[in-house]
C-alpha positions as CSV (number, residue, x, y, z in Angstrom):
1,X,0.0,0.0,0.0
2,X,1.4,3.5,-0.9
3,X,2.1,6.4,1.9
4,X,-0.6,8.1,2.0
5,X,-1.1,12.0,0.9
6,X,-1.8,14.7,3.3
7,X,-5.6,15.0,2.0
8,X,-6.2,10.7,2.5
9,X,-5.8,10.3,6.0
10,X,-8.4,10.1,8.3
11,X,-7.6,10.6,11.7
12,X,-9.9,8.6,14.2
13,X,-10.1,9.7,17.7
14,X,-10.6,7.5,20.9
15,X,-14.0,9.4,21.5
16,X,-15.0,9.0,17.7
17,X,-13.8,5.4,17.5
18,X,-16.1,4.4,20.1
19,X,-19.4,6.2,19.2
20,X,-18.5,4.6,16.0
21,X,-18.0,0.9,17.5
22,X,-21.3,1.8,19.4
23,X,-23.0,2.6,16.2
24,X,-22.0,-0.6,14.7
25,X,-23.2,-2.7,18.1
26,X,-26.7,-1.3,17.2
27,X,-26.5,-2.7,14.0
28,X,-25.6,-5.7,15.2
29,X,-28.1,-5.8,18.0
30,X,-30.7,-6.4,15.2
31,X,-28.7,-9.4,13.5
32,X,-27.8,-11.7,16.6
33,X,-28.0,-13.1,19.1
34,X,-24.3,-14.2,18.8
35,X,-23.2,-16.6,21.3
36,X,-19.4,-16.0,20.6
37,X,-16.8,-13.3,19.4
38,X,-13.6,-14.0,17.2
39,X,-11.8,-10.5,17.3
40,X,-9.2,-10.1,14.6
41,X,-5.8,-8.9,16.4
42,X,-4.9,-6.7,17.1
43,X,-7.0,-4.2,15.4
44,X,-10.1,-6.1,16.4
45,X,-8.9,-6.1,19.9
46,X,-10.9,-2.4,21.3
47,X,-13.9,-2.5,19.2
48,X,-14.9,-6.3,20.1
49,X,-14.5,-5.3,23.7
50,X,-16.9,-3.2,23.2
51,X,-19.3,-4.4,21.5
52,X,-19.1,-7.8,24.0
53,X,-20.0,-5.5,26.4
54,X,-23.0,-4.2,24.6
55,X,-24.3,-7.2,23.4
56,X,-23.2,-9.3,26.7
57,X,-21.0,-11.6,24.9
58,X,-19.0,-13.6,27.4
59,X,-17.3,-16.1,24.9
60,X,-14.6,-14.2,23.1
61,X,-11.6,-15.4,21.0
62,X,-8.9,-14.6,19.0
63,X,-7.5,-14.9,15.7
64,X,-3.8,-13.7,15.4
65,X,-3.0,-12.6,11.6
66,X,-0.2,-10.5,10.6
67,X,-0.8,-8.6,7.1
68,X,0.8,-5.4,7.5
69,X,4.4,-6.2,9.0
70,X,6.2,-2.8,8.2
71,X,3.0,-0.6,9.9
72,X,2.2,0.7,5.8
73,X,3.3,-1.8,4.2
74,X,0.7,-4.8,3.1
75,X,2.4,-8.2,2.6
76,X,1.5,-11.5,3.1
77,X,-0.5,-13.1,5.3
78,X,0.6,-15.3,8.6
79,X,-1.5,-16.6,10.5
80,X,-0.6,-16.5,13.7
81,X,-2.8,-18.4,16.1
82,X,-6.2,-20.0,14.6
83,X,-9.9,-20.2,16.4
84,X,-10.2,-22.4,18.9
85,X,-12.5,-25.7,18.3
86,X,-14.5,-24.9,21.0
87,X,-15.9,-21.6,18.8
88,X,-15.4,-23.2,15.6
89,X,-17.9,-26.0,16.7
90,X,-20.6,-23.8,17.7
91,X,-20.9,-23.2,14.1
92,X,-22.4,-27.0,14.0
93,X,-24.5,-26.2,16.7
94,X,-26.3,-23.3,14.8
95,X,-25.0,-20.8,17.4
96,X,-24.0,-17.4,16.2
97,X,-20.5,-16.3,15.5
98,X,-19.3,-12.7,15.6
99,X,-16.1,-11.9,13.6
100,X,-15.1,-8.2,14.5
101,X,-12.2,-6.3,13.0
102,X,-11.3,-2.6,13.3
103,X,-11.0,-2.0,9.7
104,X,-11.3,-4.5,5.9
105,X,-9.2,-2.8,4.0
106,X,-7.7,-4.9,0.8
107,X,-9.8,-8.1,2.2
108,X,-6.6,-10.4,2.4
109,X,-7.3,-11.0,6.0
110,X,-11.0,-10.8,5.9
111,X,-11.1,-13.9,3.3
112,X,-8.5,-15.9,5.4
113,X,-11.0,-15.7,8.5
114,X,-14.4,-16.1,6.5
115,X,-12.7,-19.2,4.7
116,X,-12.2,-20.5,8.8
117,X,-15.8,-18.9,9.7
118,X,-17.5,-19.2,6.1
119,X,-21.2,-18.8,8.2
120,X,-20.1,-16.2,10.6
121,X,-21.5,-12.8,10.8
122,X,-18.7,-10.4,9.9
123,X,-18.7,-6.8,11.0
124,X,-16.0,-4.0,11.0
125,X,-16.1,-0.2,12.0
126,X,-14.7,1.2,8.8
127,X,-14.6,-0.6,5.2
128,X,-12.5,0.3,1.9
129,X,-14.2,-0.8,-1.6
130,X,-11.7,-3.6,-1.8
131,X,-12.6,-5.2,1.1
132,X,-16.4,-4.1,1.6
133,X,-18.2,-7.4,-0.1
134,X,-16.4,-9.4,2.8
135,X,-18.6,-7.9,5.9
136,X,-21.9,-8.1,6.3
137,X,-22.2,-4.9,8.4
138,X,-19.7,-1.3,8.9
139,X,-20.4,2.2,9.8
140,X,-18.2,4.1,7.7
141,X,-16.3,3.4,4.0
142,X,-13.6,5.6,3.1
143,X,-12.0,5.6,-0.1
144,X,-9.3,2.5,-0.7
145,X,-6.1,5.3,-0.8
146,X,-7.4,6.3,2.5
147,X,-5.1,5.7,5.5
148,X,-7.0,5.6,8.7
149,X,-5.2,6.7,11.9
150,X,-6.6,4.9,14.9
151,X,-6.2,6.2,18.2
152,X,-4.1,3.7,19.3
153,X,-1.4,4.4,16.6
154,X,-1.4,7.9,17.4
155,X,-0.7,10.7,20.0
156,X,-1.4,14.1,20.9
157,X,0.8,16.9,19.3
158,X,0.5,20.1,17.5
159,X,-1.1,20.1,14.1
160,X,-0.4,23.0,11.9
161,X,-3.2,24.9,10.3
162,X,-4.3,23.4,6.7
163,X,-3.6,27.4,5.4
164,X,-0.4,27.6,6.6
165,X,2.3,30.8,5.4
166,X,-0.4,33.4,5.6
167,X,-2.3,33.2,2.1
């Protein structure tokens, strides 16, 4: 993925990033119940506590992928540590399985998990075109050049004014 230009980023703060994660629980109020939560680290991490908390999920998991291994840089895809067969059986059972990621961006990692979970209900807070026909439910789609600055990969510091030199 390029570096992105001054005018495609899109800088996500903690208290945005959570009304948004909030928005996207209300959503998915309306297509559960889910009985289980597989969180895509570590951008999944913070929105699927959340929105375990709002639908009282209790059964939460991990999947560990690794797709972006110099922070900007896509590559391929490891996967890291797989779904437990505890949640991957409750798919036999007819239970409900949440997949939650922060962001699909090119949908490398999205199809990795949906080829484990192929029946699962997949939601993210933000989408990119590439990705989008992987999740069944998102808040927000920015543009695919878009680079999204979470909260977590950022900190507070001056930003100079968009008119800067006096024009």
């Amino acid at each position: 993925m390029a570096e992105p230009s001054p005018d495609k980023v899109f800088p996500v703060s903690w208290d945005q990033f959570h009304r948004d994660t909030r928005a996207l629980t209300w959503r998915l109020h309306e297509a559960g119940p889910f009985e289980a939560i597989v969180c895509i680290t570590r951008g999944g991490l913070v929105p699927a506590a959340i929105v375990a908390r709002e639908l009282n999920v209790r059964l939460i998991e991990t999947i560990c992928i690794a797709s972006y291994h110099d922070y900007k840089n896509q590559g391929e895809i490891t996967v890291m540590k797989g779904v437990a067969p505890e949640i991957t059986s409750l798919r036999a059972q007819g239970k409900g399985i949440l997949i939650i990621d922060d962001l699909v961006d090119t949908g490398k990692t999205a199809r990795v998990v949906r080829e484990l979970l192929p029946s699962a209900h997949f939601a993210t807070v933000y989408a990119k075109p590439m990705g989008r026909p992987l999740v069944d439910t998102f808040i927000t789609e920015v543009s695919q050049d878009t680079w999204i600055y979470f909260p977590w990969d950022t900190a507070l510091s001056y930003a100079p004014p968009i008119r800067a030199g006096g024009d």
